[in-house]
PDB file with SEQRES, HELIX, SHEET and CRYST1 records, atoms N, CA, C and O in Angstrom:
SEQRES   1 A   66  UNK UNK UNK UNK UNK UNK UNK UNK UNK UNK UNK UNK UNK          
SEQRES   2 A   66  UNK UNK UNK UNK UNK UNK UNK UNK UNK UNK UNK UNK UNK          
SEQRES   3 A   66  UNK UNK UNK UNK UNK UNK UNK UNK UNK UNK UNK UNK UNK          
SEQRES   4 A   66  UNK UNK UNK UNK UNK UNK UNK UNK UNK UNK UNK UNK UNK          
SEQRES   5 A   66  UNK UNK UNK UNK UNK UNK UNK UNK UNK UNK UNK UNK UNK          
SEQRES   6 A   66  UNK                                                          
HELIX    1 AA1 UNK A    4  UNK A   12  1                                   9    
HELIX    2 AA2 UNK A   14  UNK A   18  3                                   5    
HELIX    3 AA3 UNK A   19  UNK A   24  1                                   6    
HELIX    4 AA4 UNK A   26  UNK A   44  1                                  19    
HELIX    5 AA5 UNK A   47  UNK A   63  1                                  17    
CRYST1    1.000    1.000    1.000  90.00  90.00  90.00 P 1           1          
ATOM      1  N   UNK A   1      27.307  22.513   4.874  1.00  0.00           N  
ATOM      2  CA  UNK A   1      26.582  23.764   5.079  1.00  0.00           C  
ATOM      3  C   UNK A   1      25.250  23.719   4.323  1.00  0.00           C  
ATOM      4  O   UNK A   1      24.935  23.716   3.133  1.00  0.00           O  
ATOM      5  N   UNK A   2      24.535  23.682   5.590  1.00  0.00           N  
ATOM      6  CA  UNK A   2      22.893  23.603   4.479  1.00  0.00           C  
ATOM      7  C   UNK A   2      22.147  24.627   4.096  1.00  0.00           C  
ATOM      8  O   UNK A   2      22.552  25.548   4.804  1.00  0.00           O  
ATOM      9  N   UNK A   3      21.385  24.998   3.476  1.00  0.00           N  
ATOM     10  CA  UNK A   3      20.797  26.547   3.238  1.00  0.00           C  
ATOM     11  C   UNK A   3      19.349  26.127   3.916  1.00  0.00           C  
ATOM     12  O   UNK A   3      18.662  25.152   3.611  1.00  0.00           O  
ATOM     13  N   UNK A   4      19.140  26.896   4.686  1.00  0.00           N  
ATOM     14  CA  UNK A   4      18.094  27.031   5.865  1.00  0.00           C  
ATOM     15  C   UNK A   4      16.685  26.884   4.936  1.00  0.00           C  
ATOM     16  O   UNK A   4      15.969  25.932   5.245  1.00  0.00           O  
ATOM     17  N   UNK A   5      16.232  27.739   3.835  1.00  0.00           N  
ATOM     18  CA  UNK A   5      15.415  27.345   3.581  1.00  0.00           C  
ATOM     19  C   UNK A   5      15.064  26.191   2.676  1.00  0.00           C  
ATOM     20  O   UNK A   5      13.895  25.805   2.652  1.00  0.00           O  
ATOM     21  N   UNK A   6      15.967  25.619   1.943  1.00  0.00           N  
ATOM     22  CA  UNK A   6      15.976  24.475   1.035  1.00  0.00           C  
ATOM     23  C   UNK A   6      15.643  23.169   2.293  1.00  0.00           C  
ATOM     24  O   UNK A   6      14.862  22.235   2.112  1.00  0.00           O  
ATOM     25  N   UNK A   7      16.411  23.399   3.484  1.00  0.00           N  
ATOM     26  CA  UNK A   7      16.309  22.252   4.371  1.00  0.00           C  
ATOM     27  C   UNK A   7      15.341  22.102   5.521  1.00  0.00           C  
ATOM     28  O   UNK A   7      15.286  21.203   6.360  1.00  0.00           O  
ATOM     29  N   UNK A   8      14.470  23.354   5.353  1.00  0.00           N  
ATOM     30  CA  UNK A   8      13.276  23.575   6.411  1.00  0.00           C  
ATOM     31  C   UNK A   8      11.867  22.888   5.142  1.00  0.00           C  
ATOM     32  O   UNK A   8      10.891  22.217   5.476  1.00  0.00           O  
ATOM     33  N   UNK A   9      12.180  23.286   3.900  1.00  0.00           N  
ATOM     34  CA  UNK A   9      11.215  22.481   2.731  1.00  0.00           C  
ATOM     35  C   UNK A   9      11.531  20.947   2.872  1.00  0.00           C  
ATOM     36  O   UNK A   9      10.597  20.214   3.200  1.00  0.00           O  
ATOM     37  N   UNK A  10      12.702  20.434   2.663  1.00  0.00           N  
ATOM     38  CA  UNK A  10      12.848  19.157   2.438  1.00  0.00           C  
ATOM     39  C   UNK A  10      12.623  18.461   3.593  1.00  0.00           C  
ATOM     40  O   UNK A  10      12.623  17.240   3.435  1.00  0.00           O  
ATOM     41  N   UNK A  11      12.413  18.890   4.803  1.00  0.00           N  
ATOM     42  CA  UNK A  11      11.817  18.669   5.871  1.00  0.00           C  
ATOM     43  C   UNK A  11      10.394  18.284   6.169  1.00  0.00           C  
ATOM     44  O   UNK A  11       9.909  17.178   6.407  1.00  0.00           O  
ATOM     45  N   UNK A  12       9.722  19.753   6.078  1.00  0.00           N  
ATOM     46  CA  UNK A  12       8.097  19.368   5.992  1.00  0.00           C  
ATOM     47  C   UNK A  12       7.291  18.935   5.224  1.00  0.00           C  
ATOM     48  O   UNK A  12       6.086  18.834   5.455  1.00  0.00           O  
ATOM     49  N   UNK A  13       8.156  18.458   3.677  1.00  0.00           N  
ATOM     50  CA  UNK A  13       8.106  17.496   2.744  1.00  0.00           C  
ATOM     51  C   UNK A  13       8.074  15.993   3.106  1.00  0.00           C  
ATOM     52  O   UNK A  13       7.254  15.134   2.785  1.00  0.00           O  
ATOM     53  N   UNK A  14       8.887  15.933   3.658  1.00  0.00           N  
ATOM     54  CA  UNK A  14       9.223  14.305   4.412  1.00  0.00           C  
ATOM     55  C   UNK A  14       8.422  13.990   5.429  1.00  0.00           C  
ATOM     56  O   UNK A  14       7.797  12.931   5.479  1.00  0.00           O  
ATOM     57  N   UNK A  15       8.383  15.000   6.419  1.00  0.00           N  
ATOM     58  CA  UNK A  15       7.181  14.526   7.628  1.00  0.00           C  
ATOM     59  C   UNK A  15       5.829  14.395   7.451  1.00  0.00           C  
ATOM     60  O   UNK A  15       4.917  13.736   7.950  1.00  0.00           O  
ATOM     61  N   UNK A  16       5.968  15.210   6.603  1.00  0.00           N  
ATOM     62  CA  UNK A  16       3.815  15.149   6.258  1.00  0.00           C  
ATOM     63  C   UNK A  16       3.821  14.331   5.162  1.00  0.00           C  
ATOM     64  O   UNK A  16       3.354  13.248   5.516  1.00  0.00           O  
ATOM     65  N   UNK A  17       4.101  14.317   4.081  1.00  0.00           N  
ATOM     66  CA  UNK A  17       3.694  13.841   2.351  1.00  0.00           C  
ATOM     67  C   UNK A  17       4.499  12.250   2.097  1.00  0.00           C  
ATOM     68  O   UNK A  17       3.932  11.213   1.752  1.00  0.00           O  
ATOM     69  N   UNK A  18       5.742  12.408   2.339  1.00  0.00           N  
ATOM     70  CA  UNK A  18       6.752  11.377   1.880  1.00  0.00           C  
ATOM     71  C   UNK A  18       5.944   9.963   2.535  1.00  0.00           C  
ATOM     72  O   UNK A  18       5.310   9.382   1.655  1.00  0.00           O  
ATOM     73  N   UNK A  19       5.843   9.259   4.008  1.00  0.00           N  
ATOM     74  CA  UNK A  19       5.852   8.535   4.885  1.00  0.00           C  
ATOM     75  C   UNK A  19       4.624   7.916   4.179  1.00  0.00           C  
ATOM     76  O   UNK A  19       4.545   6.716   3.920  1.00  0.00           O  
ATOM     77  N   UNK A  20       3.339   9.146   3.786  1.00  0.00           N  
ATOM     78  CA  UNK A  20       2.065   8.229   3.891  1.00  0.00           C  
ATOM     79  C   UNK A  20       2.435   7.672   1.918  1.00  0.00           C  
ATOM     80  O   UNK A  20       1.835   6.722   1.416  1.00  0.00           O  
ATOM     81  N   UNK A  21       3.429   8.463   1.182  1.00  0.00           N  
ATOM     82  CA  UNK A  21       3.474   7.904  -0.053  1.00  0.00           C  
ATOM     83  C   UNK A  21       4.187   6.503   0.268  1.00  0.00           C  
ATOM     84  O   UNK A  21       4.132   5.421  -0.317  1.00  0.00           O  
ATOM     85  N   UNK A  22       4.556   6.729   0.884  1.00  0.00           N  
ATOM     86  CA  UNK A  22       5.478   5.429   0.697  1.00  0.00           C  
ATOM     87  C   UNK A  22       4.945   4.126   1.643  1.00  0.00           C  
ATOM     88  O   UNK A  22       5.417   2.989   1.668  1.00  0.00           O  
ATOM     89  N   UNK A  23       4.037   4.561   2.255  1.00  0.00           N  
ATOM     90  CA  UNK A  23       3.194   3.363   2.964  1.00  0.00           C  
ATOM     91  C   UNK A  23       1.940   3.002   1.916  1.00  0.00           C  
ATOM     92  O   UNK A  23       1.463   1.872   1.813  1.00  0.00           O  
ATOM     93  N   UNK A  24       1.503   4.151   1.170  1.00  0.00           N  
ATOM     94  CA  UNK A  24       0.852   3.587  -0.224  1.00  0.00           C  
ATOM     95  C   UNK A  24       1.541   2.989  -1.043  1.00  0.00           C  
ATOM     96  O   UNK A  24       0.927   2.019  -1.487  1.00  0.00           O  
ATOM     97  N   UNK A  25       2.864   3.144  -1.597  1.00  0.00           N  
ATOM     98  CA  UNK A  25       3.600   2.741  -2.403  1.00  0.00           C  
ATOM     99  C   UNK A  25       3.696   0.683  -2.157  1.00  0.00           C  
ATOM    100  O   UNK A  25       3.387  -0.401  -2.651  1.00  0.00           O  
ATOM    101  N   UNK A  26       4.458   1.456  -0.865  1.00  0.00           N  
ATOM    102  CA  UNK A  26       4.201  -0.313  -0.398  1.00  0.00           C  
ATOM    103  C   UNK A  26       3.476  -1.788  -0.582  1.00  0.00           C  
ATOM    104  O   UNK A  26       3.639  -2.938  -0.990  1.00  0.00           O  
ATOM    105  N   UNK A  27       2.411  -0.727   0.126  1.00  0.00           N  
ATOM    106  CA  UNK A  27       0.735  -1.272   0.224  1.00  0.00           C  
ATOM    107  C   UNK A  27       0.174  -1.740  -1.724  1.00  0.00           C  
ATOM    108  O   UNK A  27      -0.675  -2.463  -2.246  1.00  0.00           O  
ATOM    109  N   UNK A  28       1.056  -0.982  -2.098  1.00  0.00           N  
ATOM    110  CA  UNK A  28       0.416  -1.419  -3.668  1.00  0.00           C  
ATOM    111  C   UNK A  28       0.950  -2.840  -4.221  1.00  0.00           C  
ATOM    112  O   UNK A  28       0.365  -3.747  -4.812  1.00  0.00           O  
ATOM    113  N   UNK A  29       2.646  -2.639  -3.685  1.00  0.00           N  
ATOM    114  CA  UNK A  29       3.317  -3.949  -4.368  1.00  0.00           C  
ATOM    115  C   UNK A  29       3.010  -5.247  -3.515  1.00  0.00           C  
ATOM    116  O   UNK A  29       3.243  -6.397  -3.886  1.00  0.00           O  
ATOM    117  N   UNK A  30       2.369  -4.816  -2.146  1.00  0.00           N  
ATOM    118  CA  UNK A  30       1.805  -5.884  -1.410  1.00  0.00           C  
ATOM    119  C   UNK A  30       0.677  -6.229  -2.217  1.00  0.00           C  
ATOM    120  O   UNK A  30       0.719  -7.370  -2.678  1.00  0.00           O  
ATOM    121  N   UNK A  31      -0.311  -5.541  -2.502  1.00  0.00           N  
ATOM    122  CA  UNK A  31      -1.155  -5.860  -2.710  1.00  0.00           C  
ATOM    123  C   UNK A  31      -1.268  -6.658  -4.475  1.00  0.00           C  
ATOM    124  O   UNK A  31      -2.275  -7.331  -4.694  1.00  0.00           O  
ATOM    125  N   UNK A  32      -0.628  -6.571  -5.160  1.00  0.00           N  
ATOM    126  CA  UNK A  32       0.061  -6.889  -6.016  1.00  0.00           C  
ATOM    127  C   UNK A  32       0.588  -8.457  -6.349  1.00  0.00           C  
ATOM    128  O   UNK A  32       0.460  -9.242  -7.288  1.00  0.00           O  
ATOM    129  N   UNK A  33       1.375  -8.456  -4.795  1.00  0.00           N  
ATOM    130  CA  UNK A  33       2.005  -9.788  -4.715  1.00  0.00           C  
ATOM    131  C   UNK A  33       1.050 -10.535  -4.480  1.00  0.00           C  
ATOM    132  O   UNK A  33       1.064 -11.687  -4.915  1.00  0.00           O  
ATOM    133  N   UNK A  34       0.055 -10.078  -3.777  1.00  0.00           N  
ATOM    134  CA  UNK A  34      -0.560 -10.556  -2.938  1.00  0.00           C  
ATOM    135  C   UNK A  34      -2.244 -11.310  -3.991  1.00  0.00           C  
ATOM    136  O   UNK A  34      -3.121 -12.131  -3.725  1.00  0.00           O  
ATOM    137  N   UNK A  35      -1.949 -10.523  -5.055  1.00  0.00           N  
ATOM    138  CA  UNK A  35      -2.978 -10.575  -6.196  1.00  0.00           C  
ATOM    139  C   UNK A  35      -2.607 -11.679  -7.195  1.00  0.00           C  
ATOM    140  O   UNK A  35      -3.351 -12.437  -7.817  1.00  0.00           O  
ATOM    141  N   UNK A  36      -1.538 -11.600  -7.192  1.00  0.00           N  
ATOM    142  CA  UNK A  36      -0.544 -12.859  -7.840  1.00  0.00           C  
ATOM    143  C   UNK A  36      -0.577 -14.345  -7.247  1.00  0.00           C  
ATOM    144  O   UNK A  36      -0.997 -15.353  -7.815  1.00  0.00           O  
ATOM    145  N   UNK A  37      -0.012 -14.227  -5.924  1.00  0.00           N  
ATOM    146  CA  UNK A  37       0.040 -15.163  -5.499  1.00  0.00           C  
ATOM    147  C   UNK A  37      -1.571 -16.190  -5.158  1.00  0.00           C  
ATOM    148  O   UNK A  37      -1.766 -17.378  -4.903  1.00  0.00           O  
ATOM    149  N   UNK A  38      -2.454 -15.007  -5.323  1.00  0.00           N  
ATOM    150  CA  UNK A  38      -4.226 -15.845  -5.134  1.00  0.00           C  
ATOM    151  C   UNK A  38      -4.414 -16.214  -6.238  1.00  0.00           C  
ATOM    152  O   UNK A  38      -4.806 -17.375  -6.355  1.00  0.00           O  
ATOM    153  N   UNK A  39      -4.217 -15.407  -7.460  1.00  0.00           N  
ATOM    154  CA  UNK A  39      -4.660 -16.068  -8.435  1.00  0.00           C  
ATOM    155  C   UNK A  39      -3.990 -17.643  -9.138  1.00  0.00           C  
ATOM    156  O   UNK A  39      -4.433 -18.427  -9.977  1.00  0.00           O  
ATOM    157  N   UNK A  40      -2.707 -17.601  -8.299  1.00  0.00           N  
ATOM    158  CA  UNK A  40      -2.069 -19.232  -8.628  1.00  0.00           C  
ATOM    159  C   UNK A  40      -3.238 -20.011  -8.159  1.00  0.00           C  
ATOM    160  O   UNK A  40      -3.657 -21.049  -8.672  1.00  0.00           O  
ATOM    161  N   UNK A  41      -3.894 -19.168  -6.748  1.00  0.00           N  
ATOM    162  CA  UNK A  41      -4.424 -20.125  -5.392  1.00  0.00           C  
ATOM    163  C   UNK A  41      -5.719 -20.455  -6.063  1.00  0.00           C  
ATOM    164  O   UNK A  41      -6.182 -21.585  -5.908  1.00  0.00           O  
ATOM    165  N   UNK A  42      -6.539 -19.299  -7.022  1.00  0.00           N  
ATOM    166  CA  UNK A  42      -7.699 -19.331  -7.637  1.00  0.00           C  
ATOM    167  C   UNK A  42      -8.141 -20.334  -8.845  1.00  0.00           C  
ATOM    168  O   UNK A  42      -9.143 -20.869  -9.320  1.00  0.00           O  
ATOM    169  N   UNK A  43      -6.587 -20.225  -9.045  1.00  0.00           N  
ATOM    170  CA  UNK A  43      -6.486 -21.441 -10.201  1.00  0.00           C  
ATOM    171  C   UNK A  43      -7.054 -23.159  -9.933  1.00  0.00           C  
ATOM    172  O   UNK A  43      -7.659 -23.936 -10.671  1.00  0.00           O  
ATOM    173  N   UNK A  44      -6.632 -23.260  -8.797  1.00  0.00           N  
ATOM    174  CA  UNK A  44      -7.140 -24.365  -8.038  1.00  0.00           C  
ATOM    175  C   UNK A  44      -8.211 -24.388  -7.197  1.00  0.00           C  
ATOM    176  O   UNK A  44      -8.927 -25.388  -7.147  1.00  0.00           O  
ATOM    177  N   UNK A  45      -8.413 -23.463  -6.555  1.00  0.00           N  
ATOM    178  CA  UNK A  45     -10.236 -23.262  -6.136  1.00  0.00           C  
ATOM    179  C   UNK A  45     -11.172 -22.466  -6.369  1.00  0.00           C  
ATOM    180  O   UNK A  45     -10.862 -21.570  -7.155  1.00  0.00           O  
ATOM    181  N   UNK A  46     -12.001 -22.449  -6.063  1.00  0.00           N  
ATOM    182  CA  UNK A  46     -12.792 -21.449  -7.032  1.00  0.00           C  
ATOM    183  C   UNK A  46     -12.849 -20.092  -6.600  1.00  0.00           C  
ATOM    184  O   UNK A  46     -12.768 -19.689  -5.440  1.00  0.00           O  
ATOM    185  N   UNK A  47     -13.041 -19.226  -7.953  1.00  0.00           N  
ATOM    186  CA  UNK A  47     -13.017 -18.083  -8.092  1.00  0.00           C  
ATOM    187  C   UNK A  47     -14.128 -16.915  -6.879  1.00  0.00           C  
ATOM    188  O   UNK A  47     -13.796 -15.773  -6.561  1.00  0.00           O  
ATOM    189  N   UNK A  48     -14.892 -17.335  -6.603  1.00  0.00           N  
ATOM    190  CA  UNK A  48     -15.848 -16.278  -5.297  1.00  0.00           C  
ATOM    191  C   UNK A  48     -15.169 -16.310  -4.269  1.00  0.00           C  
ATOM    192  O   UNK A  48     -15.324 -15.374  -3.484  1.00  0.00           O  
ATOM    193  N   UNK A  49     -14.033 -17.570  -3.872  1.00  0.00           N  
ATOM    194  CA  UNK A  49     -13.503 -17.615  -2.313  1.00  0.00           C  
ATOM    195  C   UNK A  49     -12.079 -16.550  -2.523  1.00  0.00           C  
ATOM    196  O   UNK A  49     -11.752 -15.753  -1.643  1.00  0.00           O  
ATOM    197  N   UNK A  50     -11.618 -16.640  -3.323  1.00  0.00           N  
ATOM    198  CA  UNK A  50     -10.588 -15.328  -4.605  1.00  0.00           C  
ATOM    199  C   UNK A  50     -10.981 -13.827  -4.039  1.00  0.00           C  
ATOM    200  O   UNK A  50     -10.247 -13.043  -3.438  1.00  0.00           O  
ATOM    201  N   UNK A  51     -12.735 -13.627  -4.515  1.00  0.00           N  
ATOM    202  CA  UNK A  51     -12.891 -12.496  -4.397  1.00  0.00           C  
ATOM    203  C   UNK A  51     -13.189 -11.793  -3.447  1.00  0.00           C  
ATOM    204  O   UNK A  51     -13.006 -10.600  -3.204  1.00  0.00           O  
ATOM    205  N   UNK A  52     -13.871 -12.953  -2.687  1.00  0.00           N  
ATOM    206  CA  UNK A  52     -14.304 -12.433  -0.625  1.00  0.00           C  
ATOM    207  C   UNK A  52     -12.586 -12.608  -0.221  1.00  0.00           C  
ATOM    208  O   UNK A  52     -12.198 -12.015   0.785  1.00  0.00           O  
ATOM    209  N   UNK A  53     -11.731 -13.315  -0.913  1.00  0.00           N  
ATOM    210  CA  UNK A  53     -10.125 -12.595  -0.428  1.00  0.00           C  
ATOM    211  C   UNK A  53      -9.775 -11.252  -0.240  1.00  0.00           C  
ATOM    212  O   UNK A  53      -9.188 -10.774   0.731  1.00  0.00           O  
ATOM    213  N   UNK A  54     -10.327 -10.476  -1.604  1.00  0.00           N  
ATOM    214  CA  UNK A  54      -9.698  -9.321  -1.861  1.00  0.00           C  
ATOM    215  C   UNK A  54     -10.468  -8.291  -1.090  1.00  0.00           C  
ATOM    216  O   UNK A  54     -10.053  -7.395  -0.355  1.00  0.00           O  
ATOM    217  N   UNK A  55     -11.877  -8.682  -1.482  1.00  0.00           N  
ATOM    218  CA  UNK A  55     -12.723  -7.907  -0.686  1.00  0.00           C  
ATOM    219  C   UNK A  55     -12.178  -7.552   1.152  1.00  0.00           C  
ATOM    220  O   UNK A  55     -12.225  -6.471   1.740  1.00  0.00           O  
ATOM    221  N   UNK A  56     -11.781  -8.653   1.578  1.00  0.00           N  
ATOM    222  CA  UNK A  56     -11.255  -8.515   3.059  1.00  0.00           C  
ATOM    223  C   UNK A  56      -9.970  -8.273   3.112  1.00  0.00           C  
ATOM    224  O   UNK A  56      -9.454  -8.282   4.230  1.00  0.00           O  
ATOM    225  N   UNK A  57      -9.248  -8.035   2.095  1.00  0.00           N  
ATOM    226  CA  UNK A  57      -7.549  -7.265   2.003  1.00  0.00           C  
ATOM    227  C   UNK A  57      -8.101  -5.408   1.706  1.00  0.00           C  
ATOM    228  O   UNK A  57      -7.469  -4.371   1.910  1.00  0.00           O  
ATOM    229  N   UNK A  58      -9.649  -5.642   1.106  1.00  0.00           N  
ATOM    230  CA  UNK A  58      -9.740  -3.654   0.705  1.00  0.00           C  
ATOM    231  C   UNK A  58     -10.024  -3.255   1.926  1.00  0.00           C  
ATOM    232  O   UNK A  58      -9.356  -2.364   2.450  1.00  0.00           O  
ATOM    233  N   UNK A  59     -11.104  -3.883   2.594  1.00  0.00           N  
ATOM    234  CA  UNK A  59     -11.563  -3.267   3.781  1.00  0.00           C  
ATOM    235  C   UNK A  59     -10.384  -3.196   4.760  1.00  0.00           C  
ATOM    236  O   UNK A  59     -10.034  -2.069   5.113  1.00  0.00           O  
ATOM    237  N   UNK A  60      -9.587  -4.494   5.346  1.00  0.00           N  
ATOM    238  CA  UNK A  60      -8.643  -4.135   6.329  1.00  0.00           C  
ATOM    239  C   UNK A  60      -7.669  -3.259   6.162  1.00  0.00           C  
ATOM    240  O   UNK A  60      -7.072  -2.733   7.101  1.00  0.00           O  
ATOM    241  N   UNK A  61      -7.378  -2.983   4.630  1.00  0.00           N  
ATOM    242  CA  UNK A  61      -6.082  -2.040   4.682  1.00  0.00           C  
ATOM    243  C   UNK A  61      -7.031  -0.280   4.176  1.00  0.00           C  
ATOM    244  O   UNK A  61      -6.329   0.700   3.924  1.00  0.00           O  
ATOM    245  N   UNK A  62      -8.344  -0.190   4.119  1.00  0.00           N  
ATOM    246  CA  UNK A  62      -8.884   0.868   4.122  1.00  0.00           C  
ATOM    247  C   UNK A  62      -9.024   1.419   5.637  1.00  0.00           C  
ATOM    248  O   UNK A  62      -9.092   2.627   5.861  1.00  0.00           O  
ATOM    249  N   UNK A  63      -9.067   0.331   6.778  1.00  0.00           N  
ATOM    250  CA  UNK A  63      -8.829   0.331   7.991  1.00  0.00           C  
ATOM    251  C   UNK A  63      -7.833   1.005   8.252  1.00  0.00           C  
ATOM    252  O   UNK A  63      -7.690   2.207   8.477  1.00  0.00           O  
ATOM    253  N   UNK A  64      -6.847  -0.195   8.192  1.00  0.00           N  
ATOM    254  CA  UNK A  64      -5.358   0.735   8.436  1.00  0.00           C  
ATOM    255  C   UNK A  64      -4.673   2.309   7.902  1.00  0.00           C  
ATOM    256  O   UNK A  64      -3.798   3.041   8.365  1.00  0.00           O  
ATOM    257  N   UNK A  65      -5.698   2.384   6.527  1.00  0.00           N  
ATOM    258  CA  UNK A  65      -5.470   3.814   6.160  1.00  0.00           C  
ATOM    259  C   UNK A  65      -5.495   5.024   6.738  1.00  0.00           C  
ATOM    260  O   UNK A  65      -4.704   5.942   6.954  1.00  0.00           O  
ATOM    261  N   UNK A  66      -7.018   4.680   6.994  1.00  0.00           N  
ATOM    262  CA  UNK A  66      -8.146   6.079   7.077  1.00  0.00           C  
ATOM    263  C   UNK A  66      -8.207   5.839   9.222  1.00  0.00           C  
ATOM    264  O   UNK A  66      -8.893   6.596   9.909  1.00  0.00           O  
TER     265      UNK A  66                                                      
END                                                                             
């Protein structure tokens, strides 16, 4: 038995707010891993080809954001 208004909140909580946190949330530990795993890669080549990496991981996933 649910109480109508506790479950009409936890509702339009989840559809609007929750989905895009958690596609940021995501997007962070990707980006993360993803920061990790270049800098092994940076270790071995040089550091500007590193940063036009990241630079083209901000823009495409500012893409996918907005």
């Amino acid at each position: 038995m649910n109480h109508p208004i506790i479950s009409s909140v936890t509702t339009t909580a989840t559809t609007t707010e929750l989905p895009r946190l958690k596609i940021l949330l995501y997007l962070d530990l990707y980006l993360l891993l993803l920061l990790c795993f270049s800098v092994k890669l940076s270790s071995s080549s040089s550091s500007s080809s590193y940063w036009e990496t990241m630079m083209i991981l901000k823009k495409s996933i500012n893409q996918t954001l907005w």
